[in-house]
PQR file of N, CA, C, O and H, with PARSE charges and radii, in Angstrom:
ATOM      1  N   UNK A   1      -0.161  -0.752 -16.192 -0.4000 1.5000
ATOM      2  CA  UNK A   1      -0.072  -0.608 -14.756 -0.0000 2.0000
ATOM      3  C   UNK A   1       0.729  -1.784 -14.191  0.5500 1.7000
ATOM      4  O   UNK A   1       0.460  -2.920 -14.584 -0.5500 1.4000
ATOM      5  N   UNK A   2       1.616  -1.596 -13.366 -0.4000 1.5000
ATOM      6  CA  UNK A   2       2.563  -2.539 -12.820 -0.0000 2.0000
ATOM      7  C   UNK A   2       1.581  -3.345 -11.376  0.5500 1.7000
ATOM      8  O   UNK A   2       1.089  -2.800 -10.388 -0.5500 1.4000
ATOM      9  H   UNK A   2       1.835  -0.674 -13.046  0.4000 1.0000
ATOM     10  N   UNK A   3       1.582  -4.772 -11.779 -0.4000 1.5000
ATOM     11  CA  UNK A   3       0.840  -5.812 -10.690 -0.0000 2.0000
ATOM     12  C   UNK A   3       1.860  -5.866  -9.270  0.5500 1.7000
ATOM     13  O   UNK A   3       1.009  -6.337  -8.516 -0.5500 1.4000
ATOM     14  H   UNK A   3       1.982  -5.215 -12.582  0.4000 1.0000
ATOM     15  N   UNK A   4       2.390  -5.799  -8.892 -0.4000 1.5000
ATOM     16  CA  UNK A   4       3.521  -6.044  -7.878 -0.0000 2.0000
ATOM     17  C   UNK A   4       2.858  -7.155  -7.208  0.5500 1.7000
ATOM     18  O   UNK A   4       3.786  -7.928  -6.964 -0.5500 1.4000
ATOM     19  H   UNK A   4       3.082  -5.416  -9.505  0.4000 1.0000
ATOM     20  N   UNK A   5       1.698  -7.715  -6.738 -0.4000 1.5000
ATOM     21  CA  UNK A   5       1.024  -8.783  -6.124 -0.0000 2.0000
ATOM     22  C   UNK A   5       1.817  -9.605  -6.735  0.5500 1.7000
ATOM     23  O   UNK A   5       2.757 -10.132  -6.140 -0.5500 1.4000
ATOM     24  H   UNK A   5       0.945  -7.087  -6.936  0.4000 1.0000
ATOM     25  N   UNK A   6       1.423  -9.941  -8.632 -0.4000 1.5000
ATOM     26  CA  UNK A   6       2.089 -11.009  -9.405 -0.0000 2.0000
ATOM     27  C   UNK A   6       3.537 -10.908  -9.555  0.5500 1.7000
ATOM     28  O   UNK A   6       4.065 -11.953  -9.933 -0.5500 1.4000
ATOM     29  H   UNK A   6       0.660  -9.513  -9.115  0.4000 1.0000
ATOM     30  N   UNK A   7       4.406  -9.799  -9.332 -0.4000 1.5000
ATOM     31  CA  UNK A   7       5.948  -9.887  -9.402 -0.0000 2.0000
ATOM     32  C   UNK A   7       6.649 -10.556  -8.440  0.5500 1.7000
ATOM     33  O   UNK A   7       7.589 -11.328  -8.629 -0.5500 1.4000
ATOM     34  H   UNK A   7       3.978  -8.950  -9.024  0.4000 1.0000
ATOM     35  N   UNK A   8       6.105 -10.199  -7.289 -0.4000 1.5000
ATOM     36  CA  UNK A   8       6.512 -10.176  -6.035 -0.0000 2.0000
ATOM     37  C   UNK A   8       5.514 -10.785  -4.803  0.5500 1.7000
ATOM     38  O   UNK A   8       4.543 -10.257  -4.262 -0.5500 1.4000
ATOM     39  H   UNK A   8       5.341  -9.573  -7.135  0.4000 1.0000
ATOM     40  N   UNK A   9       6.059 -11.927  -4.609 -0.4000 1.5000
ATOM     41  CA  UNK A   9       5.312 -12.666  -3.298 -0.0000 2.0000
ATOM     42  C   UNK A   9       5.329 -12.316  -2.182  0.5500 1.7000
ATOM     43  O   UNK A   9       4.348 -12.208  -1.447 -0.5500 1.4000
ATOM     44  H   UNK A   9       6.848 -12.356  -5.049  0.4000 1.0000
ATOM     45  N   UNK A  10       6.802 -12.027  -1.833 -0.4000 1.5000
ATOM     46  CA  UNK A  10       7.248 -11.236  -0.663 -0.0000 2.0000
ATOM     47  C   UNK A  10       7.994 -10.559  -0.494  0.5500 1.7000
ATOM     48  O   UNK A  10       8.733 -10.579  -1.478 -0.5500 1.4000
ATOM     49  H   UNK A  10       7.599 -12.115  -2.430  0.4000 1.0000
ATOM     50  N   UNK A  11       8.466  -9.596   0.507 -0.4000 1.5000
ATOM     51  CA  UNK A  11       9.358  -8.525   0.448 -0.0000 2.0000
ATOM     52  C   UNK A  11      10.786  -9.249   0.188  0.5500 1.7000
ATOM     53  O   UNK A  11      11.229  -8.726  -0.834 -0.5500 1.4000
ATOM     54  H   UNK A  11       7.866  -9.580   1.306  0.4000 1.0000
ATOM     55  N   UNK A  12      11.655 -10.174   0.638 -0.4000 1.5000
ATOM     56  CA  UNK A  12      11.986 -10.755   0.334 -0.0000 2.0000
ATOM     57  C   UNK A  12      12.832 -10.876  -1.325  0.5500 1.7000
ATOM     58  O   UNK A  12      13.965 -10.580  -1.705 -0.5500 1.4000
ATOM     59  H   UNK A  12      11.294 -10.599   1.468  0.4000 1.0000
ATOM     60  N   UNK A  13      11.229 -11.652  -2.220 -0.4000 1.5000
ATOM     61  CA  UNK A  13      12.057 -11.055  -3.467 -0.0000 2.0000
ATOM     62  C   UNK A  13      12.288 -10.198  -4.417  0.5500 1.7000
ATOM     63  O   UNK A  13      12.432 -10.332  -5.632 -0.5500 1.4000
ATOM     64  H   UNK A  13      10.308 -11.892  -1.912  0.4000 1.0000
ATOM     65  N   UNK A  14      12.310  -9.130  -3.587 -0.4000 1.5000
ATOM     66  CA  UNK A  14      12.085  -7.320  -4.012 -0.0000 2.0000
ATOM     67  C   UNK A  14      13.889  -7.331  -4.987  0.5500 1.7000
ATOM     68  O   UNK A  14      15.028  -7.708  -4.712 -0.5500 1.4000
ATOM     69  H   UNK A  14      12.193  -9.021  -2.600  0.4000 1.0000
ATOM     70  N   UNK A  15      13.416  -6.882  -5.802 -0.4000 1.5000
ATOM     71  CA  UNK A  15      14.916  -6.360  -6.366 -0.0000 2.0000
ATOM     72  C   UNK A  15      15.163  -4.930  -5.873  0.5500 1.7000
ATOM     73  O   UNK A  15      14.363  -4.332  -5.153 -0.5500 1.4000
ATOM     74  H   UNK A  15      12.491  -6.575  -6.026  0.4000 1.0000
ATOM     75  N   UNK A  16      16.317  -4.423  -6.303 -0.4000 1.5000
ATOM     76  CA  UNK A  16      16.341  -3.155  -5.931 -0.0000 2.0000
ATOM     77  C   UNK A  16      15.119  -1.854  -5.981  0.5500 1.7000
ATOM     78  O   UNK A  16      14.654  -1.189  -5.055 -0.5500 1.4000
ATOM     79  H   UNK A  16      16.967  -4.909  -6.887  0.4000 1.0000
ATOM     80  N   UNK A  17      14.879  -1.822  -7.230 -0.4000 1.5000
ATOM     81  CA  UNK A  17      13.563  -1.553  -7.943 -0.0000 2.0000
ATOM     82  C   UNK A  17      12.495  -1.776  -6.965  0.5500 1.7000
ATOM     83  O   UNK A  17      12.192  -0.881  -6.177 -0.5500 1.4000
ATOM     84  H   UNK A  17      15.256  -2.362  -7.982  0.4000 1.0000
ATOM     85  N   UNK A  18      11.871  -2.981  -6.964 -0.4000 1.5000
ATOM     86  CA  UNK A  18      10.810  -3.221  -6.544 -0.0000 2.0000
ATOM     87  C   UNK A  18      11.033  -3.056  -4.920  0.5500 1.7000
ATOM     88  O   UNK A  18      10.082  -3.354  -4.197 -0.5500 1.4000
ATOM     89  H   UNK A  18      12.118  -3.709  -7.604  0.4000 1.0000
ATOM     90  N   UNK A  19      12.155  -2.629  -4.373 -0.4000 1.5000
ATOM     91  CA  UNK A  19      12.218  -2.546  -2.560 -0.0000 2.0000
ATOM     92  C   UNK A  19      11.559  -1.086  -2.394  0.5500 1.7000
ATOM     93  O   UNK A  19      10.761  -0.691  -1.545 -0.5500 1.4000
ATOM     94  H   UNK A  19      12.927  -2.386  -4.960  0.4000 1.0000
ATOM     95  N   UNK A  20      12.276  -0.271  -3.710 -0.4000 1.5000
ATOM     96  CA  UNK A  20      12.278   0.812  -3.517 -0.0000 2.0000
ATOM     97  C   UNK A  20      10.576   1.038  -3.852  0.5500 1.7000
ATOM     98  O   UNK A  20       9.901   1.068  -2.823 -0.5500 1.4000
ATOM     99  H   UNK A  20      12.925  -0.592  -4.401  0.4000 1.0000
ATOM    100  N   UNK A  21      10.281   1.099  -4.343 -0.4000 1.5000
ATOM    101  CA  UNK A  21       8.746   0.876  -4.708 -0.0000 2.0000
ATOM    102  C   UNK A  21       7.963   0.898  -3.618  0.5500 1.7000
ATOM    103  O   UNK A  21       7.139   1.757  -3.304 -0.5500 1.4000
ATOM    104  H   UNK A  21      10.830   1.074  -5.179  0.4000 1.0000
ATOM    105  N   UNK A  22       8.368  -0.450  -2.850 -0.4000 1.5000
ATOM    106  CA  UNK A  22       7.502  -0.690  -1.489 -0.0000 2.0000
ATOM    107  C   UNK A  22       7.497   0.367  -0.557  0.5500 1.7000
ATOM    108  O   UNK A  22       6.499   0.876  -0.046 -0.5500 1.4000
ATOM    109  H   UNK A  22       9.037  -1.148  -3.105  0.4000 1.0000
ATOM    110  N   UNK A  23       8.976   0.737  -0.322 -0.4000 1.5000
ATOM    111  CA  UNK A  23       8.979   1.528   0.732 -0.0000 2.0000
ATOM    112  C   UNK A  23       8.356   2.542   0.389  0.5500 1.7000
ATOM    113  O   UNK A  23       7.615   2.984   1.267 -0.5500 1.4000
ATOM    114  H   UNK A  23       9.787   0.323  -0.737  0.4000 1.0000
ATOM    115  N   UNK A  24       8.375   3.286  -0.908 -0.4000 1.5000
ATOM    116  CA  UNK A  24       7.624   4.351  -1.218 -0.0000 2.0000
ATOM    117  C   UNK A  24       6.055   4.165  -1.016  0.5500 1.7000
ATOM    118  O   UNK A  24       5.505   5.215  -0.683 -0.5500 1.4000
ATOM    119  H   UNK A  24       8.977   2.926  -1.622  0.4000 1.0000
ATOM    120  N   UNK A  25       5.255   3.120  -1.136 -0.4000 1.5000
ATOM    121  CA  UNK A  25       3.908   3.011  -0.772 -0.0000 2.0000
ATOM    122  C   UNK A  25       3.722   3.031   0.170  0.5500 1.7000
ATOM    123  O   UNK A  25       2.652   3.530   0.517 -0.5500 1.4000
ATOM    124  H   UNK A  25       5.703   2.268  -1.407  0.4000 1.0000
ATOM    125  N   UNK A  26       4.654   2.494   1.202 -0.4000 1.5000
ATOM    126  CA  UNK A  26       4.173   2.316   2.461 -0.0000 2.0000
ATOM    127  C   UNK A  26       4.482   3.706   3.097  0.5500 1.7000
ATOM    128  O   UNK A  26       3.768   4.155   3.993 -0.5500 1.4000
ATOM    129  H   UNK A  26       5.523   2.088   0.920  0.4000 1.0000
ATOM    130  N   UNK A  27       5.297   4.209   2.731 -0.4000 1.5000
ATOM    131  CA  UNK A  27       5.011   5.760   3.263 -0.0000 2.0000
ATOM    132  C   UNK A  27       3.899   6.289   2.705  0.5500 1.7000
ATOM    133  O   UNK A  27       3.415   6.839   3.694 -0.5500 1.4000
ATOM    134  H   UNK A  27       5.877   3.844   2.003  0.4000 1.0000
ATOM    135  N   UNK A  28       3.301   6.466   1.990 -0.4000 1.5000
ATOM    136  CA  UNK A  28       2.170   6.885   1.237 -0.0000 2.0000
ATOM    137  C   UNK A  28       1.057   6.437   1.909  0.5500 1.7000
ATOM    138  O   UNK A  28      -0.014   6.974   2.193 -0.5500 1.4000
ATOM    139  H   UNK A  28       3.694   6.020   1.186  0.4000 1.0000
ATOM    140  N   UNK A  29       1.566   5.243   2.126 -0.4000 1.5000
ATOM    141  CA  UNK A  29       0.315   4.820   2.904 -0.0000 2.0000
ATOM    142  C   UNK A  29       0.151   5.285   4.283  0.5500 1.7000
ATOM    143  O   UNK A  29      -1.016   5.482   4.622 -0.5500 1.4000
ATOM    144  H   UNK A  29       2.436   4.807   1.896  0.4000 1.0000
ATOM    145  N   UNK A  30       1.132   5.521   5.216 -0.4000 1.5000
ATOM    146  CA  UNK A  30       1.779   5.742   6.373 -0.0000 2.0000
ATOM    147  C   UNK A  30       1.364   7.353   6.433  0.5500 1.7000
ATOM    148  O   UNK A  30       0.994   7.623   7.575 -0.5500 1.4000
ATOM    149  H   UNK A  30       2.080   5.362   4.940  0.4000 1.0000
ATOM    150  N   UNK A  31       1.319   8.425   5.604 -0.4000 1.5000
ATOM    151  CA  UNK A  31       1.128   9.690   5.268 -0.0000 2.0000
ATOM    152  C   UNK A  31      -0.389   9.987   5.452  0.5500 1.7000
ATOM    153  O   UNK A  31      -0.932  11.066   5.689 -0.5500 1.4000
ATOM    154  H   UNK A  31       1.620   8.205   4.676  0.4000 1.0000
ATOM    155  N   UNK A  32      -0.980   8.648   5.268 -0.4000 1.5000
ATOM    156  CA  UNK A  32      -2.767   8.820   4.587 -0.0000 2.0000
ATOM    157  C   UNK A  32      -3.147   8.584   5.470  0.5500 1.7000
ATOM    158  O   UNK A  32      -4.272   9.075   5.562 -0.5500 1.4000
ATOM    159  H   UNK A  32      -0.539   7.771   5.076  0.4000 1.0000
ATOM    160  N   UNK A  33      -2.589   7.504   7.194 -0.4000 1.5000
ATOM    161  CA  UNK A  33      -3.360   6.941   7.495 -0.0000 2.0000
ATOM    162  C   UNK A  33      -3.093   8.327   8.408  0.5500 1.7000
ATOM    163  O   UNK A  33      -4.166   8.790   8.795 -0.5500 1.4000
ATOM    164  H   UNK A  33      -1.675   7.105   7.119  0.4000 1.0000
ATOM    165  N   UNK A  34      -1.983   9.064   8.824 -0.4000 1.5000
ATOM    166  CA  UNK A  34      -1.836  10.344   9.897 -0.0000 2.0000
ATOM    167  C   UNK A  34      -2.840  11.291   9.154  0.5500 1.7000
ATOM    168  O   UNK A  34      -3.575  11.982   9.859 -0.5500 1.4000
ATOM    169  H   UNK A  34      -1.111   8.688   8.510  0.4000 1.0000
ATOM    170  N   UNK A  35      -2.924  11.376   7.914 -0.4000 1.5000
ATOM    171  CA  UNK A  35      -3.632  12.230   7.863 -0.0000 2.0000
ATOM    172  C   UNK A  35      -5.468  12.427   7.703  0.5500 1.7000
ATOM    173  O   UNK A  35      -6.259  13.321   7.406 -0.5500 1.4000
ATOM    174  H   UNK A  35      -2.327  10.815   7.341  0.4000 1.0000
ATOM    175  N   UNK A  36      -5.514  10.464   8.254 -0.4000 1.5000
ATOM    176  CA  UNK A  36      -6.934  10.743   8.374 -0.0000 2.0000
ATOM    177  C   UNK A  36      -7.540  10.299   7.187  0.5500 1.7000
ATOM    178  O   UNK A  36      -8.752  10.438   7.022 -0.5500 1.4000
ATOM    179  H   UNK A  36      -4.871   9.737   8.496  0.4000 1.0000
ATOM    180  N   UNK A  37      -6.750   9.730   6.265 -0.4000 1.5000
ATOM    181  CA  UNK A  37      -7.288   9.889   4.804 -0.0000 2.0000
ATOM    182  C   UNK A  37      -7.661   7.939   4.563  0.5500 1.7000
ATOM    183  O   UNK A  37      -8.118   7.425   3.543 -0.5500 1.4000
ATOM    184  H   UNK A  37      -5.765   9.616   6.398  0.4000 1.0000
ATOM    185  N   UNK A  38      -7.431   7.517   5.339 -0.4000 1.5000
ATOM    186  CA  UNK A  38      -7.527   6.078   5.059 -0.0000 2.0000
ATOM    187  C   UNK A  38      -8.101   5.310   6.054  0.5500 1.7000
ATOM    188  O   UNK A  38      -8.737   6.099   6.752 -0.5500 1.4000
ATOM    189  H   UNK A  38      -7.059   7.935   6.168  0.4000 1.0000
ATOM    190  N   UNK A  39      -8.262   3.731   6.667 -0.4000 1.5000
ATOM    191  CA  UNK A  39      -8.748   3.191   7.632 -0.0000 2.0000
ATOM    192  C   UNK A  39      -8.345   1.746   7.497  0.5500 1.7000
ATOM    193  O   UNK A  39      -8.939   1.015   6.704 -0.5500 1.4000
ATOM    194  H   UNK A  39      -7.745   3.090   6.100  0.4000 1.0000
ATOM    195  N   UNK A  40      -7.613   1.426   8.051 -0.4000 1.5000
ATOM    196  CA  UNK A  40      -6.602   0.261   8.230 -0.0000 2.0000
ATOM    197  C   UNK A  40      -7.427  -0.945   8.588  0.5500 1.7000
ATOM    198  O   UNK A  40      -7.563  -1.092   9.803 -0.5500 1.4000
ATOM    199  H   UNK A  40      -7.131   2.020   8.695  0.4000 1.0000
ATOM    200  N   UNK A  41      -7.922  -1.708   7.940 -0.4000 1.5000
ATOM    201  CA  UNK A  41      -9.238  -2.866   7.634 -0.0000 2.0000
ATOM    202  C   UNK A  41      -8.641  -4.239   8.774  0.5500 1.7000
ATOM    203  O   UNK A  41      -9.224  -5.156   9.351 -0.5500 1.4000
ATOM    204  H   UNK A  41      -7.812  -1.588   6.953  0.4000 1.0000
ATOM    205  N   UNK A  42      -7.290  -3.812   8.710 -0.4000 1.5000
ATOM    206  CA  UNK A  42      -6.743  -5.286   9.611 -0.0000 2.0000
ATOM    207  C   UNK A  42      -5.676  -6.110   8.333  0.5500 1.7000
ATOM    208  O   UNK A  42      -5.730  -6.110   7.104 -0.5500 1.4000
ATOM    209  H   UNK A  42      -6.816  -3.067   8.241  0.4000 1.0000
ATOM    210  N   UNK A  43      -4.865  -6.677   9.194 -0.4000 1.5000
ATOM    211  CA  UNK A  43      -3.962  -7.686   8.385 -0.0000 2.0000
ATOM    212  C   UNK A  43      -4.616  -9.169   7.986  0.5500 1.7000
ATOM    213  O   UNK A  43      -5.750  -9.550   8.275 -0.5500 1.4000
ATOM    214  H   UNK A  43      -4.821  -6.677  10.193  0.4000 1.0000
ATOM    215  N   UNK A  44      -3.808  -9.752   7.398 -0.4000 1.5000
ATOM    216  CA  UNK A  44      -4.679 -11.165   7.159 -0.0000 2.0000
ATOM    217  C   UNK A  44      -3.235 -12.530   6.989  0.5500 1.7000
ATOM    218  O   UNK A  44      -2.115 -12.254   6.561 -0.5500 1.4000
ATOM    219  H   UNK A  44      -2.887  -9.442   7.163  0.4000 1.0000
ATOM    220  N   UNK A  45      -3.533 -13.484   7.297 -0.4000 1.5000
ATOM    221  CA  UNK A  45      -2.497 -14.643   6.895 -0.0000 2.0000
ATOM    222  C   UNK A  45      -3.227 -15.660   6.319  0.5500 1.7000
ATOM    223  O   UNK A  45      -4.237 -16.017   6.927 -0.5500 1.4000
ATOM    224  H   UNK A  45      -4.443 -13.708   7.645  0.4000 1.0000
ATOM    225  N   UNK A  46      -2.843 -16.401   4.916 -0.4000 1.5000
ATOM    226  CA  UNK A  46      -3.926 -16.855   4.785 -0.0000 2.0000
ATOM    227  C   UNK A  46      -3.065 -18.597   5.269  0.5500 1.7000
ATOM    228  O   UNK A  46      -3.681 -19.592   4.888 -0.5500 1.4000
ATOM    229  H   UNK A  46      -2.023 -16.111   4.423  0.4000 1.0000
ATOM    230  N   UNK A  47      -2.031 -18.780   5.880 -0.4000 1.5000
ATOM    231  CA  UNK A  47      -1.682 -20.016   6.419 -0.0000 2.0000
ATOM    232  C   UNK A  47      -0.664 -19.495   7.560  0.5500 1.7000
ATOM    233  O   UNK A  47      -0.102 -18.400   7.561 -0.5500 1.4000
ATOM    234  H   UNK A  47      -1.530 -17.971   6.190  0.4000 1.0000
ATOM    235  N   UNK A  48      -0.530 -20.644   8.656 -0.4000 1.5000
ATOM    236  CA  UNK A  48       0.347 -20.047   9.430 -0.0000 2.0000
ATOM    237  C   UNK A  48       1.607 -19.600   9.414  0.5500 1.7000
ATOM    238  O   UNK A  48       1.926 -18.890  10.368 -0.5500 1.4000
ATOM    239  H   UNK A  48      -0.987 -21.534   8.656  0.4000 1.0000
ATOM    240  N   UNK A  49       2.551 -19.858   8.449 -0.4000 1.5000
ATOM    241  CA  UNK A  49       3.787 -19.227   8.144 -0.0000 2.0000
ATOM    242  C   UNK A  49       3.736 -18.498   7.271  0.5500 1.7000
ATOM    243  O   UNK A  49       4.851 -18.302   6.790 -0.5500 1.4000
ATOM    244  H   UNK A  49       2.292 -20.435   7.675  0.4000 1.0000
ATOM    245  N   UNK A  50       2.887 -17.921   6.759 -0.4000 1.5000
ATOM    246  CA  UNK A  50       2.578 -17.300   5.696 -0.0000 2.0000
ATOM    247  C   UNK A  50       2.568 -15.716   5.553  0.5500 1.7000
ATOM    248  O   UNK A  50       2.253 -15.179   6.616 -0.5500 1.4000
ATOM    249  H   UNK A  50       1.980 -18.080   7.150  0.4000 1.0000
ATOM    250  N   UNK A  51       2.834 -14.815   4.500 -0.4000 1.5000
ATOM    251  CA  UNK A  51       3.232 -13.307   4.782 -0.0000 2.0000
ATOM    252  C   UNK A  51       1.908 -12.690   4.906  0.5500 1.7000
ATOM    253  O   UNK A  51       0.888 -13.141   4.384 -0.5500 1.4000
ATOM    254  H   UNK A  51       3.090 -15.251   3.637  0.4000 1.0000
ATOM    255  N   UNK A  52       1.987 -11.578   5.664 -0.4000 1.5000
ATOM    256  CA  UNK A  52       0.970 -10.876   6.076 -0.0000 2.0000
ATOM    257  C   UNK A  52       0.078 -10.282   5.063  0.5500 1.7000
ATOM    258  O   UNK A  52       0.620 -10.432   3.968 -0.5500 1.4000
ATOM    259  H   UNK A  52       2.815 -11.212   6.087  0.4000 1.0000
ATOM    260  N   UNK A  53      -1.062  -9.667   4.947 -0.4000 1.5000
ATOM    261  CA  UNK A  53      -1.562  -9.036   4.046 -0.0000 2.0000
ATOM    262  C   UNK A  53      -2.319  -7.806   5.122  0.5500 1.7000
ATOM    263  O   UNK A  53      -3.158  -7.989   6.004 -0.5500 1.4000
ATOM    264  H   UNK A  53      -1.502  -9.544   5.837  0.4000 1.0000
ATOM    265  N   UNK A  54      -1.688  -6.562   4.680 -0.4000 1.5000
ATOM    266  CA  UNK A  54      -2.507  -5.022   5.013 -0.0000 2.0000
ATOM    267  C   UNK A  54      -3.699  -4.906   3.990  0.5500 1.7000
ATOM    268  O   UNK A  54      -3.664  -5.237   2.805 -0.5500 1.4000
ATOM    269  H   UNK A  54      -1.006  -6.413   3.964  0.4000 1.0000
ATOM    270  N   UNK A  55      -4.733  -4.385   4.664 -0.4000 1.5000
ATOM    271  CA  UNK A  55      -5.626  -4.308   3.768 -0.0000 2.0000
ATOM    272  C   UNK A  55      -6.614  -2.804   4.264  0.5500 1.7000
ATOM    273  O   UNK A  55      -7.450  -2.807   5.168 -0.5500 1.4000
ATOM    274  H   UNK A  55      -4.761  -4.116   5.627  0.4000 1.0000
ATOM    275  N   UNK A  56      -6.226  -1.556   3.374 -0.4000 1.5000
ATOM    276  CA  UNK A  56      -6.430  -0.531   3.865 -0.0000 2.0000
ATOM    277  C   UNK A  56      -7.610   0.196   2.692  0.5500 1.7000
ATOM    278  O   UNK A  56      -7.830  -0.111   1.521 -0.5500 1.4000
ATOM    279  H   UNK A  56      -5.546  -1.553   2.640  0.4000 1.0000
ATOM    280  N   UNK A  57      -8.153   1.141   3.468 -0.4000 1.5000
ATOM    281  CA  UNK A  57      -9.384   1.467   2.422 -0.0000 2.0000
ATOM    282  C   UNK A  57      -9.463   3.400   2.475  0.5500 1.7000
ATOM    283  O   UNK A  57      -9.456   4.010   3.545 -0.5500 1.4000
ATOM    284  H   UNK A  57      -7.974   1.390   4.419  0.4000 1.0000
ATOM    285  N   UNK A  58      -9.516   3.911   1.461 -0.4000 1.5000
ATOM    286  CA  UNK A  58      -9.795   5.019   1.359 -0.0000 2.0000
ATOM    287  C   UNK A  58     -11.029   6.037   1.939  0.5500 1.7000
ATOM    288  O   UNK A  58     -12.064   6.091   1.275 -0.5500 1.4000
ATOM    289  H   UNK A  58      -9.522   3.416   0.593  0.4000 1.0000
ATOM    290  N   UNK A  59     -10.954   6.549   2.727 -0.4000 1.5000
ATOM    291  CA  UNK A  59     -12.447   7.269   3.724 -0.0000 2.0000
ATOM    292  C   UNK A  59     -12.818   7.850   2.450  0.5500 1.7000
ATOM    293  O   UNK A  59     -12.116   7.685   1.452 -0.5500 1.4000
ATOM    294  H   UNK A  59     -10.113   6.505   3.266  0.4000 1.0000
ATOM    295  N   UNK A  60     -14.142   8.682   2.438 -0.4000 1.5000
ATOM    296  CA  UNK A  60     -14.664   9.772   2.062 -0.0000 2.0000
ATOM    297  C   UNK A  60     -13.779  11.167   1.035  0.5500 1.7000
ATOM    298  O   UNK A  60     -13.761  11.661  -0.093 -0.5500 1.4000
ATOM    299  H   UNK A  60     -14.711   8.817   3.248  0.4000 1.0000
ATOM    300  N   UNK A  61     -13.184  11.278   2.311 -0.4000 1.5000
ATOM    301  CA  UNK A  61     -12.156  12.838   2.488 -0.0000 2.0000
ATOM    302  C   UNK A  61     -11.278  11.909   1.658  0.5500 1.7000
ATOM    303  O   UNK A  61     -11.120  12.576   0.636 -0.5500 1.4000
ATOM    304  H   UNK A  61     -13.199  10.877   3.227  0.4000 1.0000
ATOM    305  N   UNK A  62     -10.534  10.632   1.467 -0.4000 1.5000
ATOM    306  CA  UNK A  62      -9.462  10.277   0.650 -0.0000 2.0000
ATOM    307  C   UNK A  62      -9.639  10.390  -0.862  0.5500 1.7000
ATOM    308  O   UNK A  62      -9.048  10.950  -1.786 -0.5500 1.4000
ATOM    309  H   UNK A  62     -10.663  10.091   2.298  0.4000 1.0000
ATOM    310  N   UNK A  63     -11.013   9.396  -0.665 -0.4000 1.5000
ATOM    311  CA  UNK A  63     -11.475   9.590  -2.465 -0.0000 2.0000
ATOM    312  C   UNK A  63     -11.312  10.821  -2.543  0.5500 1.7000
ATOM    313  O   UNK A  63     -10.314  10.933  -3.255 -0.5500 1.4000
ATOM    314  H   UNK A  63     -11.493   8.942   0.086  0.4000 1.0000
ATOM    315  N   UNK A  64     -11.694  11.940  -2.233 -0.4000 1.5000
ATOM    316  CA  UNK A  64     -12.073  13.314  -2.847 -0.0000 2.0000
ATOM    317  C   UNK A  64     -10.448  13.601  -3.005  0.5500 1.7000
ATOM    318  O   UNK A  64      -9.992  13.944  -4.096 -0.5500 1.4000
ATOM    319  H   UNK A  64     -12.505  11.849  -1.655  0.4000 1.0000
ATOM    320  N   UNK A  65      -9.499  13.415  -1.687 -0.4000 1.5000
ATOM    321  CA  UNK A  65      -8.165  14.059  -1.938 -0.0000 2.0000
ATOM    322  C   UNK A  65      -7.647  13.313  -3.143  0.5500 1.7000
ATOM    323  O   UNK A  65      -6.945  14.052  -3.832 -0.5500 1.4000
ATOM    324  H   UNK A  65      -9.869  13.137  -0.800  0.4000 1.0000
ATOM    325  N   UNK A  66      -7.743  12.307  -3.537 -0.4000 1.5000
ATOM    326  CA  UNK A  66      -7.173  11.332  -4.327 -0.0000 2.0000
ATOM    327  C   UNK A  66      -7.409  12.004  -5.654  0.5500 1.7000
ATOM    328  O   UNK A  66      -6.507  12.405  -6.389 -0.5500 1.4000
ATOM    329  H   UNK A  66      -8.313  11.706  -2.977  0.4000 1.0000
ATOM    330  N   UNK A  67      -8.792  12.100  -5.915 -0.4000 1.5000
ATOM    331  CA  UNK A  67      -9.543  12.375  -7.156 -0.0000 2.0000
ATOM    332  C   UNK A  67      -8.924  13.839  -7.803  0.5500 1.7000
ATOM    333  O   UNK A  67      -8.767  14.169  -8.979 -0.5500 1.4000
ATOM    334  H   UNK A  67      -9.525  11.775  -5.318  0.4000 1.0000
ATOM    335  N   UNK A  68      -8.665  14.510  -6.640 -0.4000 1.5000
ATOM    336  CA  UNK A  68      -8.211  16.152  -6.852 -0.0000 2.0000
ATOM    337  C   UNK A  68      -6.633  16.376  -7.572  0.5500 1.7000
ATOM    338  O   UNK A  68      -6.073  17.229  -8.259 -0.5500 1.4000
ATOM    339  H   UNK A  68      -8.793  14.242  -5.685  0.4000 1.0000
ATOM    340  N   UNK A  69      -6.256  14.837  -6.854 -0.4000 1.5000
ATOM    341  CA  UNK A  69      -4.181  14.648  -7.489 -0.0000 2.0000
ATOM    342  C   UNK A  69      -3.894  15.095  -8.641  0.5500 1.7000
ATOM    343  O   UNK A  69      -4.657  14.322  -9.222 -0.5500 1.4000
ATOM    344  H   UNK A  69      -6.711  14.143  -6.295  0.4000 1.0000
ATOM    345  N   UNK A  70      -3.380  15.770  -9.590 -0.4000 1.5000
ATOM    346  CA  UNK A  70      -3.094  15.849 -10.650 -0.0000 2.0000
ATOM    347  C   UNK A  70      -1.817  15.030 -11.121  0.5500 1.7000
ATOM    348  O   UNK A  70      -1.419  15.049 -12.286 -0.5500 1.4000
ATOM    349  H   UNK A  70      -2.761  16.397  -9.119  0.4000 1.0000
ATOM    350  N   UNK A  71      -1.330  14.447 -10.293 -0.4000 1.5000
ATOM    351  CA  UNK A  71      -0.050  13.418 -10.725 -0.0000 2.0000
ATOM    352  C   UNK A  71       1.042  13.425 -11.045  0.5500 1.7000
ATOM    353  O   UNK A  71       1.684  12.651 -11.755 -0.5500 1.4000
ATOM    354  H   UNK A  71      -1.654  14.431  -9.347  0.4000 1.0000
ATOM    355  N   UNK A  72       1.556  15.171 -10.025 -0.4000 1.5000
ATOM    356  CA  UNK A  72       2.843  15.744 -10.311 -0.0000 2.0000
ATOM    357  C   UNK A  72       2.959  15.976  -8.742  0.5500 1.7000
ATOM    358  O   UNK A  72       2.569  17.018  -8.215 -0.5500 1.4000
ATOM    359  H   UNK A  72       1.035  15.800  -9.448  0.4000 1.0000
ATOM    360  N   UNK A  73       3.361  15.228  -8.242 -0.4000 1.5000
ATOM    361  CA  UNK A  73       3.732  14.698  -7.015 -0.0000 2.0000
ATOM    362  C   UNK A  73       4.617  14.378  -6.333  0.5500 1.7000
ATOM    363  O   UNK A  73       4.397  13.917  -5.213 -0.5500 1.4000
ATOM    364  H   UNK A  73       3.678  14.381  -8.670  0.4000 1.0000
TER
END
């Protein structure tokens, strides 16, 4: 399983690869939260110049949609 936390500190030093990556989660994520499927916990900084952290959590209805994925998507 690919860490992206440990590859990548910030968007910043995304290679091509890894930009593309992001943007793809964050639509995913962006998809889950319209559809109700997630609940957006709040951002975090853990110093003042420091990059943001999203921190989002799966409802009920997500686990179950999640669990149902077969992974041809």
């Amino acid at each position: 399983m690919l860490n992206l936390k440990k590859i990548f500190l910030k968007k910043s030093d995304f290679n091509k690869t890894g930009l593309n990556i992001y943007t793809k989660i964050n639509r995913y994520i962006n998809e889950f939260f319209e559809a109700n499927l997630i609940v957006d916990m709040g951002n975090k900084q853990k110093h003042i110049f420091g990059a943001n952290t999203k921190l989002v959590v799966l409802k009920n209805t997500g686990a179950v949609f999640v669990d149902g994925l077969n992974q041809n998507f």
